[in-house]
Short mmCIF file of the C-alpha atoms (twelve columns), coordinates in Angstrom:
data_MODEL
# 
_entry.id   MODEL 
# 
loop_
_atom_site.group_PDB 
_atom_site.id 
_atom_site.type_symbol 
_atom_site.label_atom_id 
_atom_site.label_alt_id 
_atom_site.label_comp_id 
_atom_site.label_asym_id 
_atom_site.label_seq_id 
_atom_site.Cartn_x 
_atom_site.Cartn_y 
_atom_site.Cartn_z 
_atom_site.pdbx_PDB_model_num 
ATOM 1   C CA . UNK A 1   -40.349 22.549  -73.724 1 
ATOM 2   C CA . UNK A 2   -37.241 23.752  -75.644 1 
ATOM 3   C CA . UNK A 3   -37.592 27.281  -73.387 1 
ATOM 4   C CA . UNK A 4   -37.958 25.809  -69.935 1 
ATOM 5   C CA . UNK A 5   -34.674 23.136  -71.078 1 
ATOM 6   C CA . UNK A 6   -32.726 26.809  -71.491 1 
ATOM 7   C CA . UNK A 7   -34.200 28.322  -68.624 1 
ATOM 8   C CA . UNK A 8   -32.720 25.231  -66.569 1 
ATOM 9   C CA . UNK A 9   -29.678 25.343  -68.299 1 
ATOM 10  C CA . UNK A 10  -28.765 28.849  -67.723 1 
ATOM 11  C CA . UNK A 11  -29.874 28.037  -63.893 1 
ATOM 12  C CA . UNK A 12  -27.389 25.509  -63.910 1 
ATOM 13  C CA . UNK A 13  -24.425 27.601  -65.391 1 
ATOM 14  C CA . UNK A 14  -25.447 30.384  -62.768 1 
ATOM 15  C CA . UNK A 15  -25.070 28.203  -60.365 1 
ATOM 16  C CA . UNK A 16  -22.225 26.293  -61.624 1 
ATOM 17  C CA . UNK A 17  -20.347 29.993  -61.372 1 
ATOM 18  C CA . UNK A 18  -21.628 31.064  -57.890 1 
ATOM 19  C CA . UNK A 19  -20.156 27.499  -56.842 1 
ATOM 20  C CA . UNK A 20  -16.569 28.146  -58.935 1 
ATOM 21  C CA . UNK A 21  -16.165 31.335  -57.039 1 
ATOM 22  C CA . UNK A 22  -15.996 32.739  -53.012 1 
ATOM 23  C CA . UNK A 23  -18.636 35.010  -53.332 1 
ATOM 24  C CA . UNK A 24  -21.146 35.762  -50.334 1 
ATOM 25  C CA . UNK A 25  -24.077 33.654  -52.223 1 
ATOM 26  C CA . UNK A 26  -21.733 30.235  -52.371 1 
ATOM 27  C CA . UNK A 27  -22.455 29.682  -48.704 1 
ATOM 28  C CA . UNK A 28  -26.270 30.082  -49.037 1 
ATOM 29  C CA . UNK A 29  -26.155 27.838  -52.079 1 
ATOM 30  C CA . UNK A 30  -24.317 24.919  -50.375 1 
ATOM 31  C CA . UNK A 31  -26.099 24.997  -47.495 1 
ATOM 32  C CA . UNK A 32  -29.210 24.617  -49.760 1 
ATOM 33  C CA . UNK A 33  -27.891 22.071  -51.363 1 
ATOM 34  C CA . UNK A 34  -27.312 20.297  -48.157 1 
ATOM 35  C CA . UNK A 35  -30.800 20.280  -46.761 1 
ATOM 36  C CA . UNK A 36  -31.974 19.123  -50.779 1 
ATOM 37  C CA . UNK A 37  -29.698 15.843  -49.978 1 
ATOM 38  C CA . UNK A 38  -31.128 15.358  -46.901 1 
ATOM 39  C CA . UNK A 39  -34.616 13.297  -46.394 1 
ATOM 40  C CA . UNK A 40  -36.405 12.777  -49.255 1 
ATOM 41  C CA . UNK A 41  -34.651 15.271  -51.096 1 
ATOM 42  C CA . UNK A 42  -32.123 13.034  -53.044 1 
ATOM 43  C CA . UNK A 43  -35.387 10.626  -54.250 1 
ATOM 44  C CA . UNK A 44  -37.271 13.688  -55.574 1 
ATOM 45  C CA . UNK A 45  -33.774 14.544  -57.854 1 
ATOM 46  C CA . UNK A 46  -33.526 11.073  -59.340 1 
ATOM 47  C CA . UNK A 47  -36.961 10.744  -60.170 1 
ATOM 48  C CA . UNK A 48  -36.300 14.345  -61.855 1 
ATOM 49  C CA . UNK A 49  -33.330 12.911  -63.322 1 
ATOM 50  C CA . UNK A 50  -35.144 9.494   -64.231 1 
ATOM 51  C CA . UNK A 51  -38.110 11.526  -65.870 1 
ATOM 52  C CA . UNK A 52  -35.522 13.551  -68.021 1 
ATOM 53  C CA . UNK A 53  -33.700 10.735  -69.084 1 
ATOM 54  C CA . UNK A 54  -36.523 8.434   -70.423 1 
ATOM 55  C CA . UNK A 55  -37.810 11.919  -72.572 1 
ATOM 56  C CA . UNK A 56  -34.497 12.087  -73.714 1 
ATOM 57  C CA . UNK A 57  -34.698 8.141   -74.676 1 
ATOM 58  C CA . UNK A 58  -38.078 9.007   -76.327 1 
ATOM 59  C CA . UNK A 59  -36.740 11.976  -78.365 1 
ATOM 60  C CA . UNK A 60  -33.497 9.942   -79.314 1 
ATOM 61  C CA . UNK A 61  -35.867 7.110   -80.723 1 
ATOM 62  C CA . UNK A 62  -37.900 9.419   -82.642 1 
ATOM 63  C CA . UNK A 63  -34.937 10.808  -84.268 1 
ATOM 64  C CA . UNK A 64  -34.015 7.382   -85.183 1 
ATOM 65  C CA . UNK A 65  -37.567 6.527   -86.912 1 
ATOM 66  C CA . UNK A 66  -36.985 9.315   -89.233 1 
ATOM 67  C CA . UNK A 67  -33.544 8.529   -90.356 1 
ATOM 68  C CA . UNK A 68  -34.494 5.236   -90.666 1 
ATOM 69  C CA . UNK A 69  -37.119 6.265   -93.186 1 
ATOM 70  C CA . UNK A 70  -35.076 8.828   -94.898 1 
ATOM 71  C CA . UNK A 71  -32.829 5.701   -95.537 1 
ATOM 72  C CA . UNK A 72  -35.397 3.137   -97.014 1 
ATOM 73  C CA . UNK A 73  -35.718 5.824   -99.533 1 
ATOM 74  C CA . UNK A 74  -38.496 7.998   -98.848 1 
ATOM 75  C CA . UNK A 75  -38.322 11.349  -99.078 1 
ATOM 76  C CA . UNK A 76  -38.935 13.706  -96.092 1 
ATOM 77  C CA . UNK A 77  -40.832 16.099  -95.966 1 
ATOM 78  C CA . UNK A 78  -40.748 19.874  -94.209 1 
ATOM 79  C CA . UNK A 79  -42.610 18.258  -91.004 1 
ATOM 80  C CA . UNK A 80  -40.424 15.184  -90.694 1 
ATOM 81  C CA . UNK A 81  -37.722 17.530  -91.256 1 
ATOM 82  C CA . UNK A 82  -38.623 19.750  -88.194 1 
ATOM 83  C CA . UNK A 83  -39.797 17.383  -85.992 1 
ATOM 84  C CA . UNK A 84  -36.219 15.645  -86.784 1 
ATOM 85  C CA . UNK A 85  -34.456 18.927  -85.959 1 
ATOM 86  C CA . UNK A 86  -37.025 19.438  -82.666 1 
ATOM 87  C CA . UNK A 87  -36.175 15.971  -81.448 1 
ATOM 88  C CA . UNK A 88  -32.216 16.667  -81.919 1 
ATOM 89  C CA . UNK A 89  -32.615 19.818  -80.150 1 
ATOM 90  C CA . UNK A 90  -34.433 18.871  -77.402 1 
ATOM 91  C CA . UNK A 91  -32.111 15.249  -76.466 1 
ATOM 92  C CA . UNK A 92  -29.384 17.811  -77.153 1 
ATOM 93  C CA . UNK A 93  -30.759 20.651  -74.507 1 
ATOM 94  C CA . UNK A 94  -31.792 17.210  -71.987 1 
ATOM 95  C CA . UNK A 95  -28.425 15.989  -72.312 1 
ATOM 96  C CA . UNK A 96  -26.672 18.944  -71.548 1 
ATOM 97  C CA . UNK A 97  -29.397 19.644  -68.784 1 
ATOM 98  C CA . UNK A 98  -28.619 15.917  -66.915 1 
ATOM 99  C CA . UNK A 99  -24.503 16.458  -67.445 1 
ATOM 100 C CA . UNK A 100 -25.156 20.027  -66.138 1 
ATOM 101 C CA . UNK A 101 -27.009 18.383  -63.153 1 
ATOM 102 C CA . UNK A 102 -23.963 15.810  -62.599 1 
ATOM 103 C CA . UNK A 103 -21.856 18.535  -62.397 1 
ATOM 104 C CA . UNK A 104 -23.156 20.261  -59.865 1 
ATOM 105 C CA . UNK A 105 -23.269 17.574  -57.649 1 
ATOM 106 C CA . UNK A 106 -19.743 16.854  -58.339 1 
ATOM 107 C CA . UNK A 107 -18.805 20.379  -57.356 1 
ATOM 108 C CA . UNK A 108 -20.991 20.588  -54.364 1 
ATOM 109 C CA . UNK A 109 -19.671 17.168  -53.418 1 
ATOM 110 C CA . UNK A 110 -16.115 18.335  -53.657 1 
ATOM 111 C CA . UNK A 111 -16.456 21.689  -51.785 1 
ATOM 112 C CA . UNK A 112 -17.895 19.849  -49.123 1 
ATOM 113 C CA . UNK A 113 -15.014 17.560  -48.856 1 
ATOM 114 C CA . UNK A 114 -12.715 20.603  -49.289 1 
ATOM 115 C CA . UNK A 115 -14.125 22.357  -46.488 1 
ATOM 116 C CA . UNK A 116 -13.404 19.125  -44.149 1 
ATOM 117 C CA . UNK A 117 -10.123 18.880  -45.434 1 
ATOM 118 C CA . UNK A 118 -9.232  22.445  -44.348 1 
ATOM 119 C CA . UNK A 119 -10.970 21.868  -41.017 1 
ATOM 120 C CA . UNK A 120 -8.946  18.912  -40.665 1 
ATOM 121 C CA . UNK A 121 -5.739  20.833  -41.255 1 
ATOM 122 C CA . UNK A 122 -6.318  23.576  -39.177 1 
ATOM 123 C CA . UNK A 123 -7.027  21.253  -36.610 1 
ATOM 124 C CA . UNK A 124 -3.809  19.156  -37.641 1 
ATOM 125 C CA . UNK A 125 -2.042  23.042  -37.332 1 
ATOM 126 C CA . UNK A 126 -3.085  23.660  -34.358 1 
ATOM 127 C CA . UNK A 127 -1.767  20.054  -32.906 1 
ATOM 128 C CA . UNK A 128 1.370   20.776  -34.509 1 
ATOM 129 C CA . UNK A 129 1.607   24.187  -32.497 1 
ATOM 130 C CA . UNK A 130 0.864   22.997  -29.397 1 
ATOM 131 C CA . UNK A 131 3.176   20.129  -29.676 1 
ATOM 132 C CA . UNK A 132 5.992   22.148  -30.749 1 
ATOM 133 C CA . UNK A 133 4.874   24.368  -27.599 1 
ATOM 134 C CA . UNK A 134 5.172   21.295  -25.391 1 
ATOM 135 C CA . UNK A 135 8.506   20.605  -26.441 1 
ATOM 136 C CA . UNK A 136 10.120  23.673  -24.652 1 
ATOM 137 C CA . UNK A 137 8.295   22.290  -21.793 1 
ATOM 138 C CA . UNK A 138 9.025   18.671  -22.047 1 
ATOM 139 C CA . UNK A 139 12.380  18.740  -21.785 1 
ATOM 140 C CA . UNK A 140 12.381  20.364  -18.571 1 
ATOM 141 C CA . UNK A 141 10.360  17.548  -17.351 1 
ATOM 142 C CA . UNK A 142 12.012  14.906  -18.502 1 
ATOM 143 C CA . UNK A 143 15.026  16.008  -16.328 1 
ATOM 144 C CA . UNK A 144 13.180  16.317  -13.717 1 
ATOM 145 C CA . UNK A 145 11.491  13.060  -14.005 1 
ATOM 146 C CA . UNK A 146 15.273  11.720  -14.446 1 
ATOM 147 C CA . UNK A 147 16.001  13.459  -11.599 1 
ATOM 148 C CA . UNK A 148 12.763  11.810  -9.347  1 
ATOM 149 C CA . UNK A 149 14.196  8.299   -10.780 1 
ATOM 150 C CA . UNK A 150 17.228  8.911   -9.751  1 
ATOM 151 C CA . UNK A 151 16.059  9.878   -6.209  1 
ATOM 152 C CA . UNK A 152 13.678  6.955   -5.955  1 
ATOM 153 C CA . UNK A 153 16.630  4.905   -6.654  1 
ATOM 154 C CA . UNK A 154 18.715  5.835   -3.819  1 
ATOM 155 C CA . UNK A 155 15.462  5.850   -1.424  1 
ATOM 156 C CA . UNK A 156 14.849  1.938   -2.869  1 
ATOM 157 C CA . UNK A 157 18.531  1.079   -2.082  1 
ATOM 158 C CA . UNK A 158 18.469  2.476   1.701   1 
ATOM 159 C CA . UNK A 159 15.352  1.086   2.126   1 
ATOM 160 C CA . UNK A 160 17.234  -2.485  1.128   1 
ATOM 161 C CA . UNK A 161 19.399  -2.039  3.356   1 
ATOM 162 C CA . UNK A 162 17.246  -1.357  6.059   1 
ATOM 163 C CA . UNK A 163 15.368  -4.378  5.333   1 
ATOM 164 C CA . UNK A 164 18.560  -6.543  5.748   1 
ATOM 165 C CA . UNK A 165 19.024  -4.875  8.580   1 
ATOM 166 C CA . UNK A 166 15.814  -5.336  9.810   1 
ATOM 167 C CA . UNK A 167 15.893  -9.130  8.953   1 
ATOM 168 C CA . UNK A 168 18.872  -9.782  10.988  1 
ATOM 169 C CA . UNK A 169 17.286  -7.454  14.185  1 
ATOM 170 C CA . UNK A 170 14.483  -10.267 13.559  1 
ATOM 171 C CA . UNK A 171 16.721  -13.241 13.466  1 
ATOM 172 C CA . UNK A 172 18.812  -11.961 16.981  1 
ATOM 173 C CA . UNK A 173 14.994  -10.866 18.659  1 
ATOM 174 C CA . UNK A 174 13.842  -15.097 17.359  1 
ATOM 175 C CA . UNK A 175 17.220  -15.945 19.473  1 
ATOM 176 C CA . UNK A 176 16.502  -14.130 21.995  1 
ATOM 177 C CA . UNK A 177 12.766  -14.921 22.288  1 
ATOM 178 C CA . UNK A 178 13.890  -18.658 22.466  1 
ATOM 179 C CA . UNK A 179 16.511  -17.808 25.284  1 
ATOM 180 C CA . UNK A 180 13.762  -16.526 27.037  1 
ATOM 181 C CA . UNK A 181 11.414  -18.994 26.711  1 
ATOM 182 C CA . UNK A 182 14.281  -21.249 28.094  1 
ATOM 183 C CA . UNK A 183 14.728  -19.469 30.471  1 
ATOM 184 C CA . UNK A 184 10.547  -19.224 31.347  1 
ATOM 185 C CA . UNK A 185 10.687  -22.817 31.915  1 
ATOM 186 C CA . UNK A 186 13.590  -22.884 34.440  1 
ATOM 187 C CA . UNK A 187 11.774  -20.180 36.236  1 
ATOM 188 C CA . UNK A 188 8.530   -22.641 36.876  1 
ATOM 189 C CA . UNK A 189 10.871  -25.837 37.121  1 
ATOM 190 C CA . UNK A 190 12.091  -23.400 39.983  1 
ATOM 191 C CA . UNK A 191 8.986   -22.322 41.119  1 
ATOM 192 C CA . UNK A 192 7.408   -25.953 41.278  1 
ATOM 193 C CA . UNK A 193 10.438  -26.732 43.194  1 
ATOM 194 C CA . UNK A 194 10.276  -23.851 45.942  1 
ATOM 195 C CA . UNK A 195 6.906   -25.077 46.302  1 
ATOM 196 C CA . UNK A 196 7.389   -28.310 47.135  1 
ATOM 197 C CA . UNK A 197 10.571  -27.122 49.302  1 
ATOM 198 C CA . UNK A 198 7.830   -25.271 51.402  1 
ATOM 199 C CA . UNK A 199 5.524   -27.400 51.940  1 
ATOM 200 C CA . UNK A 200 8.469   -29.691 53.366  1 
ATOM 201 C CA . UNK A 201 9.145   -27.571 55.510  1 
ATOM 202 C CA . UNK A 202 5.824   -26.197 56.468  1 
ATOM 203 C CA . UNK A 203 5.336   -29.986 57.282  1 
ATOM 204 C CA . UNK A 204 8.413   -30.507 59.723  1 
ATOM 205 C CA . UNK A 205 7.670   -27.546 61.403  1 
ATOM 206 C CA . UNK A 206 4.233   -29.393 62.129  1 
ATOM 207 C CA . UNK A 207 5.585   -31.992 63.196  1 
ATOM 208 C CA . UNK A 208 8.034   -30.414 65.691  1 
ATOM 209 C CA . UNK A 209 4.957   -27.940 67.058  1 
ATOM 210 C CA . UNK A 210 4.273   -30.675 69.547  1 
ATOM 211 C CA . UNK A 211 7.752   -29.900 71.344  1 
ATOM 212 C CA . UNK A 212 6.923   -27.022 74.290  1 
ATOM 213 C CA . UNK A 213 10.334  -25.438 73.462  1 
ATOM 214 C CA . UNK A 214 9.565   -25.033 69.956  1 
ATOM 215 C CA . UNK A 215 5.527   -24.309 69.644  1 
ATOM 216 C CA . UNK A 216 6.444   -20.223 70.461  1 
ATOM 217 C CA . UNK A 217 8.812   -20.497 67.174  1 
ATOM 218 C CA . UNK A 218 6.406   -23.130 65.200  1 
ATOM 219 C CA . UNK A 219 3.538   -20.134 65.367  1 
ATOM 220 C CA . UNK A 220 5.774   -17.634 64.235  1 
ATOM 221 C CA . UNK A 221 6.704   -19.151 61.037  1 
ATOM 222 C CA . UNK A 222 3.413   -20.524 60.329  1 
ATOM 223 C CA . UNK A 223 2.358   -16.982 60.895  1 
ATOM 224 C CA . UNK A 224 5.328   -16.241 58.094  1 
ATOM 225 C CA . UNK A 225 4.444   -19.081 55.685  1 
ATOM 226 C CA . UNK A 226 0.544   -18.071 55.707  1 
ATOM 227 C CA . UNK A 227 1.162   -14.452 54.662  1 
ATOM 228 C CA . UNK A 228 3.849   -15.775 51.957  1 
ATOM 229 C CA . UNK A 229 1.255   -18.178 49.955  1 
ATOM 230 C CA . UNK A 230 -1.350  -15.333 50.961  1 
ATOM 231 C CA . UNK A 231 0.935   -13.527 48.492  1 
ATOM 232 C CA . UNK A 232 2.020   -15.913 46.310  1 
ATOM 233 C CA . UNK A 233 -2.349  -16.131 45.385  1 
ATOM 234 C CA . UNK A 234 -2.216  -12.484 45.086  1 
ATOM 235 C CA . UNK A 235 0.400   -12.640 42.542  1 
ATOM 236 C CA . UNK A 236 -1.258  -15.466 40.709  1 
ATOM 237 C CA . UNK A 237 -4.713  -13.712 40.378  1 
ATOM 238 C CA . UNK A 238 -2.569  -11.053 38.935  1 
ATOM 239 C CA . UNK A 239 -0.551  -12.582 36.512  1 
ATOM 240 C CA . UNK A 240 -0.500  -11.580 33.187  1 
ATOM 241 C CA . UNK A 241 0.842   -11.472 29.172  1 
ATOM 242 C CA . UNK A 242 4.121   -10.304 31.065  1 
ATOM 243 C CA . UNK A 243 4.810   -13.778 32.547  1 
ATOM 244 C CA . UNK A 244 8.511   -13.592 32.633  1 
ATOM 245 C CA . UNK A 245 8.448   -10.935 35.092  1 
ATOM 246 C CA . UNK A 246 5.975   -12.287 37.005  1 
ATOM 247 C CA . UNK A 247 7.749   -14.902 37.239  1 
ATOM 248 C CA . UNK A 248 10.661  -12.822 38.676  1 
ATOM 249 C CA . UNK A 249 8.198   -11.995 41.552  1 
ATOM 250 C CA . UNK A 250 7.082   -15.430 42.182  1 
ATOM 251 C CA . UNK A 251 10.464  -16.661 42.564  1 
ATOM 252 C CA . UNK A 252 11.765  -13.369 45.097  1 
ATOM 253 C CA . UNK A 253 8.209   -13.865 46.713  1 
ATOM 254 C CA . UNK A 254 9.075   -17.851 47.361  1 
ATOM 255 C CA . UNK A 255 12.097  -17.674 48.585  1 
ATOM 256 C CA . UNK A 256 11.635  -14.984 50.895  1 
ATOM 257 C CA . UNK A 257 8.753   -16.379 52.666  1 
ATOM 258 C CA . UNK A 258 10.309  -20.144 53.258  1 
ATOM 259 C CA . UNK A 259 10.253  -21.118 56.988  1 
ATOM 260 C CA . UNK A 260 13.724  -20.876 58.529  1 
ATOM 261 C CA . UNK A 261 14.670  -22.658 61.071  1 
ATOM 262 C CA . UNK A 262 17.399  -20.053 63.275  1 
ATOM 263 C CA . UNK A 263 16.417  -16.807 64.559  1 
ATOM 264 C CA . UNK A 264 18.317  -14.352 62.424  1 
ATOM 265 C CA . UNK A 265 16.831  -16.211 59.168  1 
ATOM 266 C CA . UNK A 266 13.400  -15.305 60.607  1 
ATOM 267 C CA . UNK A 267 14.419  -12.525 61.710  1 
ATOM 268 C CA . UNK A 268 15.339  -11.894 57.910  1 
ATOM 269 C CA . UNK A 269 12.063  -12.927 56.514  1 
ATOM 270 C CA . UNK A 270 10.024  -10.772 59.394  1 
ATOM 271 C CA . UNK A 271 11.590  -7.291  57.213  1 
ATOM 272 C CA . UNK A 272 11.465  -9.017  54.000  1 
ATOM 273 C CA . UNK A 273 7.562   -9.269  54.679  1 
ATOM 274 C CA . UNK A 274 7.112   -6.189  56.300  1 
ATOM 275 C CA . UNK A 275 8.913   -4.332  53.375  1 
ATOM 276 C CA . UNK A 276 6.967   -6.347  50.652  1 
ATOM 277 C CA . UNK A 277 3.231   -6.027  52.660  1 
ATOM 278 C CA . UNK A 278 3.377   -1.926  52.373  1 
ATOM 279 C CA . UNK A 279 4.883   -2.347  48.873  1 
ATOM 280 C CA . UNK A 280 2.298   -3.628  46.531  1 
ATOM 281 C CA . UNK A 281 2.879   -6.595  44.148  1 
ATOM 282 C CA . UNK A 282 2.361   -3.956  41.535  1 
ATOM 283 C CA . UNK A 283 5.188   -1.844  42.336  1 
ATOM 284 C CA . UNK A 284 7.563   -4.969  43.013  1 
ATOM 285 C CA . UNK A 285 6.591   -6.122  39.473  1 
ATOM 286 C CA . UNK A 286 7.442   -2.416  38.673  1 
ATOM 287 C CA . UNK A 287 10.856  -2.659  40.646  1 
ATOM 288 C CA . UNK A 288 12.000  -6.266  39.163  1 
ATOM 289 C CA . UNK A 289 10.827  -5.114  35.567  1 
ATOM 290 C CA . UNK A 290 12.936  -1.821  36.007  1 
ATOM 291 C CA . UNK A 291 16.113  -4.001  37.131  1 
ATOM 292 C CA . UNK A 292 15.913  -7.093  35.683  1 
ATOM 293 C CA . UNK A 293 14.525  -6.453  32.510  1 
ATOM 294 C CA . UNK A 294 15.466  -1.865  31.231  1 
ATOM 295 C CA . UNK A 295 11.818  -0.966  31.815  1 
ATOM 296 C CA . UNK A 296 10.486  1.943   33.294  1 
ATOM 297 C CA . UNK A 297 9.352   2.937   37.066  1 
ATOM 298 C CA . UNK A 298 6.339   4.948   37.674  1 
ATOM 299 C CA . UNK A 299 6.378   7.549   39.701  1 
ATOM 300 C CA . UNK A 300 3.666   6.776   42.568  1 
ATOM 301 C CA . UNK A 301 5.957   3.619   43.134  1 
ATOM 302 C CA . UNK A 302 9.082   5.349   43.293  1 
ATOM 303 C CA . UNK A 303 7.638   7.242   46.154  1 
ATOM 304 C CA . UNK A 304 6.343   4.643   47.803  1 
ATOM 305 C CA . UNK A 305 9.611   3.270   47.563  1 
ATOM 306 C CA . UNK A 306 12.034  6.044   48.993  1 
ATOM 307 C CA . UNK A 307 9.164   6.126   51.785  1 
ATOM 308 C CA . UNK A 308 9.785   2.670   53.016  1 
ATOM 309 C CA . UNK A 309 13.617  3.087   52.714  1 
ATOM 310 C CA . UNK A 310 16.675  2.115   50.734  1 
ATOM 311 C CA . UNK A 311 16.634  -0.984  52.957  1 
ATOM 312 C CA . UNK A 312 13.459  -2.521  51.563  1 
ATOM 313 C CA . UNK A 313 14.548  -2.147  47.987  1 
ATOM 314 C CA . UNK A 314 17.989  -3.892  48.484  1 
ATOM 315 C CA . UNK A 315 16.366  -6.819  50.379  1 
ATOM 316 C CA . UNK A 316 14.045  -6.899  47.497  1 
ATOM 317 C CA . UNK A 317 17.269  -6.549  44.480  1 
ATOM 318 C CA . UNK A 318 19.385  -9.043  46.829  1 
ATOM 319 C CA . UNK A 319 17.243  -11.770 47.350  1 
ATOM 320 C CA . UNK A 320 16.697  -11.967 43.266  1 
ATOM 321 C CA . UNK A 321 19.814  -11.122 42.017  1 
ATOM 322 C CA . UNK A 322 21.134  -14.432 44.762  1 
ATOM 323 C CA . UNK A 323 19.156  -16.987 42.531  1 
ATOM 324 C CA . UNK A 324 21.307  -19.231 40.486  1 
ATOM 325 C CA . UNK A 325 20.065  -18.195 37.608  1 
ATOM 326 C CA . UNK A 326 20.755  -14.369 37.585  1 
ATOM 327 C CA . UNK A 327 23.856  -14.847 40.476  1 
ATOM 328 C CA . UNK A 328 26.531  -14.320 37.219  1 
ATOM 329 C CA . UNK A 329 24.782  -10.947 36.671  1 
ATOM 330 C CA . UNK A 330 25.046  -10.073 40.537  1 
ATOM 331 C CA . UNK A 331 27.019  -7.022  40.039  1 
ATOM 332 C CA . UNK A 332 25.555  -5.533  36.805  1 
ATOM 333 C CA . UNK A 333 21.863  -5.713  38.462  1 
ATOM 334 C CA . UNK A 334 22.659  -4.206  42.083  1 
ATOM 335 C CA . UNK A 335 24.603  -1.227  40.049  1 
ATOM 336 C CA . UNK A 336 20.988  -0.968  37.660  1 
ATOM 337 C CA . UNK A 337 18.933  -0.934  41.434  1 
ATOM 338 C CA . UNK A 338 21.287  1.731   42.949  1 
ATOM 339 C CA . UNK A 339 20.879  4.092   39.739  1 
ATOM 340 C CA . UNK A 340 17.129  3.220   40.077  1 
ATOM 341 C CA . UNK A 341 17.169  4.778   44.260  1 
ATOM 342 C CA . UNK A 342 19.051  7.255   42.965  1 
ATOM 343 C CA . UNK A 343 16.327  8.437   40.204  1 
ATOM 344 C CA . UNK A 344 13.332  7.402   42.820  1 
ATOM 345 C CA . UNK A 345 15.129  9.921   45.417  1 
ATOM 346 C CA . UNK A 346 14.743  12.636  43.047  1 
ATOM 347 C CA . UNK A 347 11.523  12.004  41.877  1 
ATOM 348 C CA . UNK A 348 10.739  11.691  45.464  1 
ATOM 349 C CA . UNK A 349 12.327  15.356  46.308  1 
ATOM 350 C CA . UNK A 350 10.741  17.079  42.805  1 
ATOM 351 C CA . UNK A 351 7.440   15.938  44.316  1 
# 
């Protein structure tokens, strides 16, 4: 007993040194000492430990029995006297065996934790020199960050301003939608009126058919006031989103197709139709649009304008631009249709 307790005791200072020093066998030895503390590793040591400690109990209270007898006054004898100095030895060699043992652990607990602490700081190190790295670096991108925010700034104020500005181009398009919508509705209160205006006449000039001097001139502008609702249902079928310019059409169409009742009016309304029958409504629209209203002639109609002559297309400019309505803009609109014959010749001569 008293060899293997020095046998484990010299183990134990062995490895207390290898654990003290660097030497190649420390690693070996705390990586043993890891896998002992894992599974059932640590319960095998404490019963160890537990078994040690209760002989050392049992050797301590034999010790005591024999002092105790020494003191009632008996006298020992050699045996008592060794076993006495047996028992001492051996809680003496278990004691320093268990405090050994706690020692160990201690030391392989605190390498462990030293080794983590070192990882931590090189980690730590490394952070640190990468951060002080980034520093050279960060300034340069803070200015230009602060020079971005200073950009987006400006942009963000021009872009203000071009809202207000668009906000008031919406308030002046809202006034001029509603002038135009105004102005819609005294195009059909004109329309509705024109309409009644010819069937008025359409109905006198019925009613004076039955006279032989006037039944050659009665056919003749019932001949005119069929082909002038003829087109006025044209128009209709084709009316669409762009009503204000239809509209335009409507009106010209109207007025140039009422029944007159002197020769040179008829004679007026005979070119009017003749002009406006190998012009299509389409390219009329096109025409009034162009005038009236800054859009944009095709081509195919500008040729089939120039074809029929300059003629047509002032009958067709006149008889709008005459209409109360548009009369205060006379001028303005026949200098808008000679630039457009002027533009529809060249197109004309290109082609």
């Amino acid at each position: 007993m008293i060899h293997l307790l020095y046998t484990v005791i010299f183990a134990e200072m062995a490895l207390i040194l290898l654990l003290l020093f660097k030497t190649p066998l420390r690693k070996l030895i705390i990586l043993t000492f890891d896998r002992i503390k894992r599974g059932r590793g640590p319960v095998v040591v404490k019963t160890i430990g537990t078994t040690v400690f209760v002989v050392l109990l049992s050797s301590i209270y034999s010790l005591v029995n024999i002092q105790r007898r020494s003191e009632d006054g008996a006298v020992l004898n050699p045996t008592d006297q060794v076993l006495a100095s047996k028992h001492l030895l051996e809680a003496s060699l278990m004691g320093f065996v268990l405090f050994l043992s706690l020692m160990i652990d201690r030391l392989h607990h605190y390498i462990r934790e030293l080794r983590l602490l070192r990882k931590t700081m090189e980690t730590a190190k490394k952070q640190n020199r990468g951060f002080e790295d980034g520093k050279t670096t960060s300034g340069e991108e803070v200015k230009a960050l602060g020079e971005e925010i200073a950009a987006l700034k400006a942009k963000i104020k021009t872009l203000e301003s071009e809202s207000e500005s668009k906000g008031k181009e919406l308030k002046g398009a809202q006034g001029e939608t509603e002038a135009l919508r105004k102005q819609a509705d005294g195009f059909l209160m004109e329309y509705d009126r024109l309409l009644e205006d010819n069937q008025n006449l359409r109905n006198q000039l019925e009613s004076i058919g039955h006279s032989p001097e006037g039944k050659k001139e009665v056919k003749h502008q019932i001949k005119l006031t069929n082909i002038a609702e003829e087109m006025i249902q044209n128009l209709n079928e084709q009316m669409d989103a762009f009503k204000i310019t239809m509209l335009f059409i409507v009106v010209a169409l109207v007025c140039a197709f009422v029944p007159a009742f002197s020769v040179e009016e008829a004679e007026a309304n005979l070119l009017w139709n003749t002009c406006l029958v190998k012009i299509t409504p389409k390219c009329a629209l096109d025409i009034v649009a162009a005038v009236f209203e800054n859009g944009t002639m095709p081509d195919p109609c500008c040729n089939d304008l120039v074809k029929e002559g300059k003629m047509c297309h002032d009958t067709l400019i006149k008889y709008i631009a005459d209409k109360p309505m548009l009369i205060a803009h006379e001028t303005e609109y026949l200098k808008k249709s000679d630039d457009l014959w002027k533009h529809c010749v060249s197109i004309s001569k290109s082609a």
